[in-house]
Residue, then its C-alpha position, 0 to 999 in steps of 0.5 A: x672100285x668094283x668088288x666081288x666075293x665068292x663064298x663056299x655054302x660048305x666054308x667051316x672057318x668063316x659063316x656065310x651069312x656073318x662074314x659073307x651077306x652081311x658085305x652086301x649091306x656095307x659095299x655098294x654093288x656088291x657082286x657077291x656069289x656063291x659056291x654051292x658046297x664049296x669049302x673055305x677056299x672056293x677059288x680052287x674049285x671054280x677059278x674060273x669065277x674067280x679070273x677077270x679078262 
């Protein structure tokens, strides 16, 4: 099952690097991105990322 995260660099209520890197380890290929100063809910700042066609 392909599996994608997107992840805010400025997220204050889950750490990047714990709950965010930490997947790439645990679910093969990952396609993990992230946001650049983007906060908790980064769908909301770049939906497009988020949509699959």
């Amino acid at each position: 099952m392909p599996t994608g995260i997107l992840f805010g660099t400025a997220d204050r209520v889950i750490d990047i690097r714990i709950h965010g890197q930490s997947m790439r380890s645990k679910i093969e290929k990952l396609d993990f991105e992230h946001v650049e100063g983007a906060g908790h809910m980064p769908q909301f700042v770049e939906p497009k990322r988020v949509v699959v066609s």
